[in-house]
Backbone as CSV, one residue per row, in Angstrom:
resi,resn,N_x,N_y,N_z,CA_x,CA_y,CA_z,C_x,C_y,C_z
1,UNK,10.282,21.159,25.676,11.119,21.688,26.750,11.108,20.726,27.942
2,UNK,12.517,20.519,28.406,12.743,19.627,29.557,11.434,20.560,30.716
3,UNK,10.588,19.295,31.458,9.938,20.114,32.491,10.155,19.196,33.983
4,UNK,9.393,19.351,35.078,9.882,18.898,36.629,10.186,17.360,36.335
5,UNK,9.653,16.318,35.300,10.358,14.994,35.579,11.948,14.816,34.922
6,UNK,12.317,15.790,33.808,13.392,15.738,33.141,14.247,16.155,33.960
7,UNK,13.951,17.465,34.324,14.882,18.110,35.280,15.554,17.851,36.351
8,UNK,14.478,17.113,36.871,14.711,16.287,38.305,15.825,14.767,38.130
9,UNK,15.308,14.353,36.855,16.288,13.451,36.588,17.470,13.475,36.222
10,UNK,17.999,14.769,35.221,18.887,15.005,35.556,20.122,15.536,36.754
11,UNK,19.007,16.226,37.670,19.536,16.512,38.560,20.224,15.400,39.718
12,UNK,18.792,14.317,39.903,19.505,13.134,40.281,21.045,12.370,40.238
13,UNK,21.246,12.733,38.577,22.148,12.002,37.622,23.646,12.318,37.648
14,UNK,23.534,13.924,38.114,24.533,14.888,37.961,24.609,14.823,39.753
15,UNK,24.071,14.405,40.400,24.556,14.422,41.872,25.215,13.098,41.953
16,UNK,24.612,12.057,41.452,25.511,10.547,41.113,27.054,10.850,40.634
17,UNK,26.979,11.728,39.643,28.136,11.377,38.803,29.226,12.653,38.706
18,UNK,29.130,13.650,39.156,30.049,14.991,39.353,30.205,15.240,40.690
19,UNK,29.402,15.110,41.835,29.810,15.736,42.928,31.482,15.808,43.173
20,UNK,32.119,16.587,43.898,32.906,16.744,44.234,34.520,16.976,43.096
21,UNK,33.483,16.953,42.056,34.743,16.812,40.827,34.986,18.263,40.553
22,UNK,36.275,18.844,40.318,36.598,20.104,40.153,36.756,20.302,38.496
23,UNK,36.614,21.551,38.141,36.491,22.024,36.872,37.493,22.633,36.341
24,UNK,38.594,21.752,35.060,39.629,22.214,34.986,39.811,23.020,33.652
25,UNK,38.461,22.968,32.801,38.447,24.128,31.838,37.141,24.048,31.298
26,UNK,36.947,24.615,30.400,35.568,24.886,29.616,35.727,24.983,27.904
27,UNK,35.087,24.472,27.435,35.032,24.763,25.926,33.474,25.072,25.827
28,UNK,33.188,26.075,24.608,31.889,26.729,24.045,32.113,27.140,22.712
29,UNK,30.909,27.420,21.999,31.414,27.318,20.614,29.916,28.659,20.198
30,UNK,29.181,28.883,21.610,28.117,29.606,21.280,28.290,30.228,22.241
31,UNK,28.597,31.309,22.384,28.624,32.373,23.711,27.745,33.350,23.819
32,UNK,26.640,33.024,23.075,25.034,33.846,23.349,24.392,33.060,24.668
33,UNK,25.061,31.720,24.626,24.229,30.599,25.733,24.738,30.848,26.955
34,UNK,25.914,31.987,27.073,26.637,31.880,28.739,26.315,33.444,28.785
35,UNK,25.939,34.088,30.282,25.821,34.815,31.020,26.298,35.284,31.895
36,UNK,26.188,36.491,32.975,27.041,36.583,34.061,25.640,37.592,34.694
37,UNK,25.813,37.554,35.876,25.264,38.212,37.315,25.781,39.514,36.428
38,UNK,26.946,40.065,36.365,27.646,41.136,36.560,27.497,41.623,34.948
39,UNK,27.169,42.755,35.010,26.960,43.115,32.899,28.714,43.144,32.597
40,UNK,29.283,43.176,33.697,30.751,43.730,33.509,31.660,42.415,32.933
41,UNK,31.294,41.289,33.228,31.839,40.052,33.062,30.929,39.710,31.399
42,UNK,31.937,39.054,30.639,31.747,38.384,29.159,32.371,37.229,29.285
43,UNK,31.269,36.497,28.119,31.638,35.098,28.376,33.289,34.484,27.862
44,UNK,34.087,35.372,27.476,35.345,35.375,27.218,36.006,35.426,28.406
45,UNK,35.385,35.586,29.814,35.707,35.790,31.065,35.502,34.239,31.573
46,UNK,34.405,33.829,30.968,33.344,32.564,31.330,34.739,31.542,32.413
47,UNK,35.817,30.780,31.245,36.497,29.590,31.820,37.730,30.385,33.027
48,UNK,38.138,31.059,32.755,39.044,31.888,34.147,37.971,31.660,35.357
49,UNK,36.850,32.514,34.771,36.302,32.852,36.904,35.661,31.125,37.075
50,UNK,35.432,30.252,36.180,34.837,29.466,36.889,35.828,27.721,36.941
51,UNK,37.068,27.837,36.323,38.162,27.006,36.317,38.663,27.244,38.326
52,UNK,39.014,25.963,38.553,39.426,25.401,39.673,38.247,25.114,40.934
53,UNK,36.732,25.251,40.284,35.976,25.351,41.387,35.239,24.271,41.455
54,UNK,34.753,23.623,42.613,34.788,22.231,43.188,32.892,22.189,42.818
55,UNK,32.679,21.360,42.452,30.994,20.711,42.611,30.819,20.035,43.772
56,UNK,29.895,21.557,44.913,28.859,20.928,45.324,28.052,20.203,45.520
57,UNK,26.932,20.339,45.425,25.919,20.139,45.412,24.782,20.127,43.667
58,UNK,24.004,19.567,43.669,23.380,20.082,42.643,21.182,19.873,42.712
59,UNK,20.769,20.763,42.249,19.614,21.212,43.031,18.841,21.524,41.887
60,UNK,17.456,20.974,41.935,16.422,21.794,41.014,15.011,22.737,41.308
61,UNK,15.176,23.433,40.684,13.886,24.813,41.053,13.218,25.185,40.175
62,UNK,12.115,24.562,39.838,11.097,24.671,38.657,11.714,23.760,37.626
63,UNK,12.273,24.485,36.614,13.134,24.462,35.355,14.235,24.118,35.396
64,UNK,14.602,24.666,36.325,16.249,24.850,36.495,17.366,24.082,37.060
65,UNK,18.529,23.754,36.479,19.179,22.849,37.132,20.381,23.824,38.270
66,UNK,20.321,23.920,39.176,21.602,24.790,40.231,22.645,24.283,40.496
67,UNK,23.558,24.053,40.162,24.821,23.359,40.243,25.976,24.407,41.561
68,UNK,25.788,23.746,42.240,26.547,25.408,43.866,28.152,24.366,43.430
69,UNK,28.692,25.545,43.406,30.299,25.549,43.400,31.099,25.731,44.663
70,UNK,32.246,25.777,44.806,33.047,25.879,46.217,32.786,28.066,45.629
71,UNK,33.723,28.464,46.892,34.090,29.878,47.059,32.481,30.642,47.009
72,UNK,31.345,29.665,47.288,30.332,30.363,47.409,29.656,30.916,45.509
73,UNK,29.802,30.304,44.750,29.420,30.481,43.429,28.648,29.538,42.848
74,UNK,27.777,29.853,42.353,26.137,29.277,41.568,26.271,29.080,40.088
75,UNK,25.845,27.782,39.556,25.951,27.739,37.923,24.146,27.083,37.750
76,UNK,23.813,28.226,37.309,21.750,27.918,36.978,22.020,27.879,35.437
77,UNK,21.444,26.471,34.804,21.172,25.611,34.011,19.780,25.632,33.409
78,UNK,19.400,26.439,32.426,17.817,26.657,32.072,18.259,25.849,30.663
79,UNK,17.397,24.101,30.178,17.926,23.674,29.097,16.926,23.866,28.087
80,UNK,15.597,24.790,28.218,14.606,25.649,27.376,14.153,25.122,26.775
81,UNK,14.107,24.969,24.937,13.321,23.908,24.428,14.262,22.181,24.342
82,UNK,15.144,22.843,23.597,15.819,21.389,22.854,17.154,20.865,23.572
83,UNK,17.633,21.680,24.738,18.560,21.581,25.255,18.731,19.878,26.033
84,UNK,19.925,19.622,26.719,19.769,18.753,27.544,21.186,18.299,28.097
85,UNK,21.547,17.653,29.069,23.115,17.212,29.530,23.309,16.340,29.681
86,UNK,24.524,16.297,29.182,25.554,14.665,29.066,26.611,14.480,29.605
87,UNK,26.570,13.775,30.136,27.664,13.127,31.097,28.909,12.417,30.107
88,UNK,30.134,12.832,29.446,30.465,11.856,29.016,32.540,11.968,28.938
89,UNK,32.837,11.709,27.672,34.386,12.121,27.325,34.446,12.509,25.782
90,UNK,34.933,13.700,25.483,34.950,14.466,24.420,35.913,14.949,23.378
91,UNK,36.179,14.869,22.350,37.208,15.712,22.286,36.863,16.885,20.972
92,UNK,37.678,18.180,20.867,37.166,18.781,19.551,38.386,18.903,18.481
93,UNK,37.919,18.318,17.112,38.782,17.851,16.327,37.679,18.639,14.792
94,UNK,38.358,19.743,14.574,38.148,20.312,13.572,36.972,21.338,13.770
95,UNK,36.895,21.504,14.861,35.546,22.645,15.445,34.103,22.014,15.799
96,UNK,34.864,20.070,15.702,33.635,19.582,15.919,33.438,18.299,16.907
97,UNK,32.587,18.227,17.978,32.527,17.996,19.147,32.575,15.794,18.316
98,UNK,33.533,15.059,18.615,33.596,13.808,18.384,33.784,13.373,20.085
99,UNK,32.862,12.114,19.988,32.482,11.400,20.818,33.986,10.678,21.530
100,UNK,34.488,10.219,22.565,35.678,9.544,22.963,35.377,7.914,23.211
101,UNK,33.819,7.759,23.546,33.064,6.521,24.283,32.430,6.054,22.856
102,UNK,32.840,5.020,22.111,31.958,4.215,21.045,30.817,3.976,21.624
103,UNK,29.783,4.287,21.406,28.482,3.501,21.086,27.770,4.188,21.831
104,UNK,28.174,5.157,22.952,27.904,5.594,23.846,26.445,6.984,23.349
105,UNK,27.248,8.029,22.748,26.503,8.783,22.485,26.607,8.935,20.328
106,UNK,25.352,8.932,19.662,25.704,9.141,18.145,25.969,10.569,17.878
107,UNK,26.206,10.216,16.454,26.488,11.631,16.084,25.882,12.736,16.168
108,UNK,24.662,12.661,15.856,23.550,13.499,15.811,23.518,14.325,17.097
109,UNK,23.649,13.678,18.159,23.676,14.371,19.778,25.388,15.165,19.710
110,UNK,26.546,14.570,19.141,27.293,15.174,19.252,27.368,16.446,18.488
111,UNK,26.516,16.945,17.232,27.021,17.411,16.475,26.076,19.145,16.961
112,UNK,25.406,18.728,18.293,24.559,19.546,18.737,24.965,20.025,20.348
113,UNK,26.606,19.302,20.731,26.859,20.008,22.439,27.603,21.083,21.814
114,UNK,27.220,22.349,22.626,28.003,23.842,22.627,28.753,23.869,23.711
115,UNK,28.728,23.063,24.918,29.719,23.883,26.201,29.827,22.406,26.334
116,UNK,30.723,22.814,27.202,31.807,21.417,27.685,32.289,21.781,28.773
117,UNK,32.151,21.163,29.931,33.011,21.084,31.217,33.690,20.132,31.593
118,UNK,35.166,20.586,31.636,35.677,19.571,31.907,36.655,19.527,33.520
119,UNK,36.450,17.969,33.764,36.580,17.834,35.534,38.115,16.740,35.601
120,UNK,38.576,17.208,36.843,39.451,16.307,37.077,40.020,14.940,37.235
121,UNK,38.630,14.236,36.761,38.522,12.683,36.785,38.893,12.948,35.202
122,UNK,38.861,13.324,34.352,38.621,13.266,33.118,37.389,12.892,32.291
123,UNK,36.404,13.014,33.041,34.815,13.040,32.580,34.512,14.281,32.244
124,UNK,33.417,14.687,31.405,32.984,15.596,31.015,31.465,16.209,31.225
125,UNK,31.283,17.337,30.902,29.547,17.347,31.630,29.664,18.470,29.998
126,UNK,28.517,17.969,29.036,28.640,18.618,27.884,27.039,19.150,28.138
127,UNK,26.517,19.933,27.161,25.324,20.411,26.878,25.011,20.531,25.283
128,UNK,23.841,19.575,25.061,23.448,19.544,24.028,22.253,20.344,23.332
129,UNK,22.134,21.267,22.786,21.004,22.357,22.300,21.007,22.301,21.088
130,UNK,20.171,21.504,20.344,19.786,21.774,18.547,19.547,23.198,18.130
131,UNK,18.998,24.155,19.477,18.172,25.978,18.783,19.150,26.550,19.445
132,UNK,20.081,26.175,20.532,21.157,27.172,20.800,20.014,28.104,21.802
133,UNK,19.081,27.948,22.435,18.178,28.332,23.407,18.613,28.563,24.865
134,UNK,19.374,27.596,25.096,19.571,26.957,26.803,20.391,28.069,27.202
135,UNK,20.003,28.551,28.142,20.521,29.521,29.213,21.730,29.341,29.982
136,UNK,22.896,29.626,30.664,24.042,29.403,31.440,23.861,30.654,32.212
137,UNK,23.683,30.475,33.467,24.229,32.086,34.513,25.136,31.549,35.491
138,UNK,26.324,32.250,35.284,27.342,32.288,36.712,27.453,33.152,37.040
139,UNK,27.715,33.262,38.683,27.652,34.141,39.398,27.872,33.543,40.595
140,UNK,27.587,34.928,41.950,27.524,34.351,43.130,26.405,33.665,43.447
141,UNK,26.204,32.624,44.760,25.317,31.905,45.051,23.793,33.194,45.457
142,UNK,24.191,33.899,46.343,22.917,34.895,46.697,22.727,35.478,45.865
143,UNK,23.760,36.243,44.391,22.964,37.034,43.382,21.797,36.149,42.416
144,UNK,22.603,34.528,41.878,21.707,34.169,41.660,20.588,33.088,41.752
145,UNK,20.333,33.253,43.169,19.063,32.858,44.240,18.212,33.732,43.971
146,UNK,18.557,35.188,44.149,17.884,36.389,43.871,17.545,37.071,42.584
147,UNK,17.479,36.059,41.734,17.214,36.389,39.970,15.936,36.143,39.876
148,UNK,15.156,37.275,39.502,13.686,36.955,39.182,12.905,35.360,38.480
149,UNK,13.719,35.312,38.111,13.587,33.359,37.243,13.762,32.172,38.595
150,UNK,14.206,32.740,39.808,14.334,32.003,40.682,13.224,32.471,41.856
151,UNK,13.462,33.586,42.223,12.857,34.118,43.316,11.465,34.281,42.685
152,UNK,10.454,34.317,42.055,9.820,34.531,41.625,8.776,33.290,41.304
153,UNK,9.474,32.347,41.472,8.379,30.380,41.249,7.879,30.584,42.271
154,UNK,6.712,29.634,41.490,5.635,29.497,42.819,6.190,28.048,43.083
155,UNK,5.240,27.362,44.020,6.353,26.311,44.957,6.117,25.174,44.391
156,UNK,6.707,24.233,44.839,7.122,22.921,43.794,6.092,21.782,44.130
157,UNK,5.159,21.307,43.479,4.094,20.426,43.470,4.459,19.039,43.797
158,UNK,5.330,18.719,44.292,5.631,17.758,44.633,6.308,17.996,46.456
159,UNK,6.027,18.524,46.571,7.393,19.031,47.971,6.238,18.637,49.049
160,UNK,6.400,17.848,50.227,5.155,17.781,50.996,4.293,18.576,51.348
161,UNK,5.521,19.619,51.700,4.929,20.999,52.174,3.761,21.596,51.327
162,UNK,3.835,21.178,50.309,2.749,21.494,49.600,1.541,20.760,49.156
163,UNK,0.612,21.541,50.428,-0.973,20.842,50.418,-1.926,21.442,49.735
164,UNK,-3.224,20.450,49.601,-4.443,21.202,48.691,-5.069,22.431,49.356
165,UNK,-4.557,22.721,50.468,-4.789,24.111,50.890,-4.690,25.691,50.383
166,UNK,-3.140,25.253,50.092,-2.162,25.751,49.239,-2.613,25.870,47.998
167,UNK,-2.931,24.947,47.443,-2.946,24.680,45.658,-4.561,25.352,45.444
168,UNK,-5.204,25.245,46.265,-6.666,25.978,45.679,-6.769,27.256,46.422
169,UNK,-5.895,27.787,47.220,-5.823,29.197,47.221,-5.028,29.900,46.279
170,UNK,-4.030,29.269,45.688,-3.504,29.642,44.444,-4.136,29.924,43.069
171,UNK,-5.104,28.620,43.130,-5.532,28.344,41.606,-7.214,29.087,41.422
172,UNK,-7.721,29.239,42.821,-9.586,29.444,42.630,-9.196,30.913,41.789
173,UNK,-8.217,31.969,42.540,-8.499,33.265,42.187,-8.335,33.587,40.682
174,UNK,-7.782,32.224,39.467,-7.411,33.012,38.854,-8.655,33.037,37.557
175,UNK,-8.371,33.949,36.734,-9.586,33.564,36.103,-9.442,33.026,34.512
176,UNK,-8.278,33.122,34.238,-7.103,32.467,33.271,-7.735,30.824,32.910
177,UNK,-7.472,30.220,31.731,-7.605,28.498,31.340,-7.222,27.778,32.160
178,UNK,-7.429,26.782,33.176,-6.697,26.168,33.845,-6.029,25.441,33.372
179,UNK,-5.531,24.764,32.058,-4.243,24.976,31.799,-3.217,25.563,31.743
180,UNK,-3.682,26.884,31.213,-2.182,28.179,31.320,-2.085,28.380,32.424
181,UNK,-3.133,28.372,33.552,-2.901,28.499,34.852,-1.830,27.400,35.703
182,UNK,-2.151,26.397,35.218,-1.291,25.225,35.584,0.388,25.618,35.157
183,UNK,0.283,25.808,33.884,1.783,26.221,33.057,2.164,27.365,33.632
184,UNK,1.885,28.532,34.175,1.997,29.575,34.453,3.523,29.280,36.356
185,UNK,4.477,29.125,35.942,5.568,28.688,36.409,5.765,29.765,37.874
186,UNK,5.221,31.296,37.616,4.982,32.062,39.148,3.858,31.376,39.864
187,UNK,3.077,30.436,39.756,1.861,29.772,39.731,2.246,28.566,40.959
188,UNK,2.746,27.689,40.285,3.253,26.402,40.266,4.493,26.231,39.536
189,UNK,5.873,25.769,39.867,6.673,25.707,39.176,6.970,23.981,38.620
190,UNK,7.799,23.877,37.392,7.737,23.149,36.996,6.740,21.838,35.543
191,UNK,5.806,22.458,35.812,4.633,21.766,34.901,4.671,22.505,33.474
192,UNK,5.095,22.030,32.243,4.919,22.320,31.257,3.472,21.835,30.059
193,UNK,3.950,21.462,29.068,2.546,21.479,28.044,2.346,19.854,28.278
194,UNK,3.683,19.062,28.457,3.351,17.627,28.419,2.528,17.377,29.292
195,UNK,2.812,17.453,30.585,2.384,17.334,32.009,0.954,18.173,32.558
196,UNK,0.990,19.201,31.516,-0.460,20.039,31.771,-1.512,19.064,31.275
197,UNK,-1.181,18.705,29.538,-2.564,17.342,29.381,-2.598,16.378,29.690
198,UNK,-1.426,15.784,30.010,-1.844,15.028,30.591,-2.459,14.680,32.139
199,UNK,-2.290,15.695,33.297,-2.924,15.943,34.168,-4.317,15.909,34.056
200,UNK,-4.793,16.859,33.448,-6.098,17.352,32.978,-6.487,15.439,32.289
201,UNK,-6.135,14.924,31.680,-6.673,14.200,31.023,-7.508,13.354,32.210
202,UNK,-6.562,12.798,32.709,-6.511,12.188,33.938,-7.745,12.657,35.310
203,UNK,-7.329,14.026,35.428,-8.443,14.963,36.189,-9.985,15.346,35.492
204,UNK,-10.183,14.297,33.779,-11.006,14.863,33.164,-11.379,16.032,33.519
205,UNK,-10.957,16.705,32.952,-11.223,18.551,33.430,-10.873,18.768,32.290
206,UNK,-11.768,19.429,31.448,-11.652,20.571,29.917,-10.297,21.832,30.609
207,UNK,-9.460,21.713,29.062,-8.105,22.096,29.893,-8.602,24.077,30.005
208,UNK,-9.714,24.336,28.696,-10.311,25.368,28.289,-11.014,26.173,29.390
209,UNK,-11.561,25.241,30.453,-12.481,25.898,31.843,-11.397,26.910,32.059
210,UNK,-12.447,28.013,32.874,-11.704,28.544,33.624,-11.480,28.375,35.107
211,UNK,-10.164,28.888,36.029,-9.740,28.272,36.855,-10.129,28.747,37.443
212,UNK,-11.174,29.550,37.760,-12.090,30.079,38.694,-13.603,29.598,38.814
213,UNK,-13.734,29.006,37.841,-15.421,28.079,37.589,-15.070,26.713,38.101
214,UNK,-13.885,26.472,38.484,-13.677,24.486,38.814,-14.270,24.769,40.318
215,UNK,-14.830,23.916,40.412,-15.563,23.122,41.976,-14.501,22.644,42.771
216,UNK,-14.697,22.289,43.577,-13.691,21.919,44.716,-13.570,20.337,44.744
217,UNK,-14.140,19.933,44.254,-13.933,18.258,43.531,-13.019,18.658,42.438
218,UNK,-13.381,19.209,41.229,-12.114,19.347,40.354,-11.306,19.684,40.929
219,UNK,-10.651,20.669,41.769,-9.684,20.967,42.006,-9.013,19.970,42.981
220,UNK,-9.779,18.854,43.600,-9.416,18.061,44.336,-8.768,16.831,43.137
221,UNK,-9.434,16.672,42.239,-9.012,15.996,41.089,-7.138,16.424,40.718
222,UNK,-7.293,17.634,39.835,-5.904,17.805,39.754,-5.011,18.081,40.148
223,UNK,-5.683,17.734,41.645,-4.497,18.368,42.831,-4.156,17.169,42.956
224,UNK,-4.758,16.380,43.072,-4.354,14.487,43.067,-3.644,13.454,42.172
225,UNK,-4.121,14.349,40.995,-3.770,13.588,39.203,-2.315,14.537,39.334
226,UNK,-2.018,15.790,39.293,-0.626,16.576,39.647,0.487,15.558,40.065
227,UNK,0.069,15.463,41.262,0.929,14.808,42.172,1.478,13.161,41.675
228,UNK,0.509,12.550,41.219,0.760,11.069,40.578,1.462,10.965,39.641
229,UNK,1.236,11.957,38.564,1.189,11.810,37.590,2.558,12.544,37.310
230,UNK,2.985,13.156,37.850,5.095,13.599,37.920,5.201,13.048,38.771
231,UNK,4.817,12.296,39.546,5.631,11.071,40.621,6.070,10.184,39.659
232,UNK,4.753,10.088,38.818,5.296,8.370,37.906,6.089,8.826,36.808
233,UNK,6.173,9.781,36.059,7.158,10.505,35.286,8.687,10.723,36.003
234,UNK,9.071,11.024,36.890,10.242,10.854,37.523,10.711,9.643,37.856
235,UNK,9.582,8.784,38.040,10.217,7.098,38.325,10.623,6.938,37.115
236,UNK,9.865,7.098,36.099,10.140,6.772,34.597,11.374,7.771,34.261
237,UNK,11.935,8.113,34.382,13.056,9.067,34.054,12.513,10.539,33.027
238,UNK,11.254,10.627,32.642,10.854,11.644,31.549,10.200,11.423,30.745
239,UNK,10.419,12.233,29.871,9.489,12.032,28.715,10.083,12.321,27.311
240,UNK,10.945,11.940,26.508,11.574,12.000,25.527,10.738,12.016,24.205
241,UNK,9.555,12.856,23.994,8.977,12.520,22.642,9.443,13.532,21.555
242,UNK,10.214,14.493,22.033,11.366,15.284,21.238,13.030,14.657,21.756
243,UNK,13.587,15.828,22.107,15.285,15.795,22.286,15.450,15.433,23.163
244,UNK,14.848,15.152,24.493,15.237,15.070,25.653,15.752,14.076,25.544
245,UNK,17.263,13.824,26.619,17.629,12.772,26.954,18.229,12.594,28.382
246,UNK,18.617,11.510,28.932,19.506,11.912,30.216,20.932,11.559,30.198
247,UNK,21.534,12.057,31.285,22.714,12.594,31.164,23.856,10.735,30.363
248,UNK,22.804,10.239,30.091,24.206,9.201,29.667,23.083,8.691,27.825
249,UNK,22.715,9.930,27.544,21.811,10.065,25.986,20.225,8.881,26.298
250,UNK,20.261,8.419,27.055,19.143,7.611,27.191,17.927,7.880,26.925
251,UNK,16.509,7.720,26.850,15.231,8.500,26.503,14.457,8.340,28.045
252,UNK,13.389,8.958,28.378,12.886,8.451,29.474,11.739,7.866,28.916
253,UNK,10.991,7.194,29.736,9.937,6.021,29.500,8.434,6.831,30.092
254,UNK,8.245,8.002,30.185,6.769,8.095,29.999,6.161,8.184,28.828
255,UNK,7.158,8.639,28.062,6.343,8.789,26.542,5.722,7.580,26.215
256,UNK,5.877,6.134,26.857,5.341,5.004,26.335,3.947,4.973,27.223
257,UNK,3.435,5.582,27.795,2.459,5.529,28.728,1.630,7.067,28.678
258,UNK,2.311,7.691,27.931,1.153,9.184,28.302,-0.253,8.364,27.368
259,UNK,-1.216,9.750,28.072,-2.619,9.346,27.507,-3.112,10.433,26.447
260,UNK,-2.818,11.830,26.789,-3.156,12.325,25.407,-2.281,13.428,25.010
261,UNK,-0.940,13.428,25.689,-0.095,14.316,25.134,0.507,13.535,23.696
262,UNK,0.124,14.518,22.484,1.203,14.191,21.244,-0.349,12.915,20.766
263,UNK,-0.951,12.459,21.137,-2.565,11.282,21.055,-3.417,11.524,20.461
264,UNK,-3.100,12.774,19.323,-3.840,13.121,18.617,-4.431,12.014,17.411
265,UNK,-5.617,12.038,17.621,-6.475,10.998,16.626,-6.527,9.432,16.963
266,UNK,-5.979,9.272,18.282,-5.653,8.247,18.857,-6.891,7.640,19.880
267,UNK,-7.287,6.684,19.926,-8.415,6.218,20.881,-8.134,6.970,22.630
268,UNK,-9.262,7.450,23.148,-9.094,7.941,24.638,-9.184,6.641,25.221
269,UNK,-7.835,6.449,26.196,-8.410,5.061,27.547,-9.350,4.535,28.244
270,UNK,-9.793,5.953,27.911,-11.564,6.308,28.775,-12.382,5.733,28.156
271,UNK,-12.335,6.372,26.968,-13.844,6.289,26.786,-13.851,5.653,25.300
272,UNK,-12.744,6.047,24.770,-12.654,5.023,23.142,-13.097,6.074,22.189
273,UNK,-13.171,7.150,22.303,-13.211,8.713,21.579,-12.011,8.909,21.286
274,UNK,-11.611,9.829,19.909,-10.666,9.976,19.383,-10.273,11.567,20.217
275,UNK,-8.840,11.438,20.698,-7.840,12.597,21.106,-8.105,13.490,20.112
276,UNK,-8.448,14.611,20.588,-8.243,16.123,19.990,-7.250,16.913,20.318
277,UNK,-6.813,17.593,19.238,-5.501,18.504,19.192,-6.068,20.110,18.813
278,UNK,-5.920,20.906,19.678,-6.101,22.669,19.553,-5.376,23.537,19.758
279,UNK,-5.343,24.846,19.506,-3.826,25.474,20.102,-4.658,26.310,21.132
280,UNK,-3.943,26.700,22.264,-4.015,27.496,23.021,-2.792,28.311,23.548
281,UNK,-3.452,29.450,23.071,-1.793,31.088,23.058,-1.034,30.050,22.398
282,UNK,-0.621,29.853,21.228,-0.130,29.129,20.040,0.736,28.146,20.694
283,UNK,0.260,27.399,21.703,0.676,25.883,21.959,-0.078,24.886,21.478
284,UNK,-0.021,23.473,21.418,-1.050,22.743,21.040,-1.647,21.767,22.834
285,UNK,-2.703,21.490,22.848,-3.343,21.023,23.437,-4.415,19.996,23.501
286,UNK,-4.069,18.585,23.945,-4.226,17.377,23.883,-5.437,17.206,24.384
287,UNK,-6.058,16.724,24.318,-7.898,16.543,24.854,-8.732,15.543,24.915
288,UNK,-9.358,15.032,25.185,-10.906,14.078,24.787,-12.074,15.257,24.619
289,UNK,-12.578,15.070,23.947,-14.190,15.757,23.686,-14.848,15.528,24.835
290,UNK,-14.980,14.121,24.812,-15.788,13.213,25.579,-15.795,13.656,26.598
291,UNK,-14.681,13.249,27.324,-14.358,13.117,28.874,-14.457,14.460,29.385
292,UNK,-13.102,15.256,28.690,-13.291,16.174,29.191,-14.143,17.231,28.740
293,UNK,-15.259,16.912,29.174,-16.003,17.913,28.900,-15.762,19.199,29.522
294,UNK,-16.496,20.276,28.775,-16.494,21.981,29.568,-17.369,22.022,30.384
């Protein structure tokens, strides 16, 4: 699942390359993936209410990509596991999404966009989902600001405003893995499974402790390793060791540098101990023995 360096990069990408472009129709081919504020509105409603409306702005919040429209209307972008967006030119020829740009995007990515927006430059903003997972909500801007998936994140680990003051009055009380605590998105928003081990790796901190037994040095640790460590993931554009891509199919470049996400059986940097792989609440979880000890 795209998490805060993917997201962010796309968001970057999509403020480069759509602002101000208006939306002159929509194609979808999965209408489980589009939503509405209103139970009264169906996604057969979807291209009417949201045809002729101008791109804003575009904004990320945890997960989520916010795309603000003119007339005061919100398009929240959840791309879940396998999802992701492309910037490109499209056309559909037999119920099936063919590329317009040679070389640009392959088949494989095409044969997986469900929605299509299309803008008055004649560019396109497609969405690509292999599980058909990824979320679409339109609506108004304040209804959905006020959607529990929004109003409900805890605050963004990167934002200045957010000090180790903050982060260990959050994290001492809980008594949860400080990993799931980390992942836990009302918590801290943004940090998924990639970014959890590898933090921890980094913070040598057993991801298994609980987040109420860490010392105030550990917590000074992954309050420090946090912050670096999705700084340098956003410079790098992501982490592509599944589907992810960015908006012009590209991969991002942390996957060439993580230390023990996916490092299973692989030498630790540290210490020259082989990466361990475990599940926790049926995720898997990247480790050193060694280092991180309990």
């Amino acid at each position: 699942m795209p998490e805060l360096p993917e997201v962010q990069t796309i968001v970057r990408d999509l403020n480069k390359k759509i602002i101000g472009r208006k939306i002159i129709g929509v194609w979808f081919d999965a209408p489980k993936i589009i939503k509405f504020v209103s139970r009264r509105m169906k996604p057969k409603d979807f291209e009417k209410q949201i045809k002729g409306l101008k791109i804003e702005n575009v904004k990320r919040r945890g997960k989520n990509i916010l795309i603000y429209l003119s007339d005061n209307h919100l398009l929240l972008i959840h791309q879940k596991l396998t999802g992701h967006l492309l910037v490109g030119k499209w056309q559909i020829k037999n119920n099936k999404v063919v590329s317009l740009i040679g070389g640009l995007f392959n088949e494989r990515v095409n044969n997986y966009i469900h929605l299509i927006f299309y803008f008055d430059d004649g560019w396109q903003l497609g969405l690509s989902d292999l599980r058909k997972f990824a979320k679409v909500i339109f609506g108004k801007k304040e209804e959905i600001e006020n959607l529990p998936e929004i109003k409900n994140l805890g605050p963004e680990p990167l934002d200045k405003s957010f000090k180790f003051v903050e982060f260990i009055k959050l994290i001492r009380p809980k008594k949860g893995r400080i990993k799931q605590v980390l992942m836990d998105q009302n918590i801290i928003a943004g940090i998924g499974n990639i970014y959890a081990d590898e933090i921890l790796w980094f913070a040598k901190i057993y991801p298994f402790k609980p987040a109420n037994k860490l010392r105030d040095v550990e917590l000074k640790k992954i309050y420090s390793t946090m912050k670096s460590v999705l700084k340098k993931s956003v410079k790098l554009r992501g982490t592509s060791i599944s589907d992810y891509r960015d908006t012009s199919g590209k991969v991002g470049g942390y996957g060439n540098i993580r230390k023990a996400y996916q490092r299973e059986g692989e030498p630790c940097e540290h210490c020259g101990n082989l990466i361990k792989r475990v599940k926790l609440f049926g995720r898997s979880t990247h480790f050193c023995p060694k280092c991180q000890i309990s």
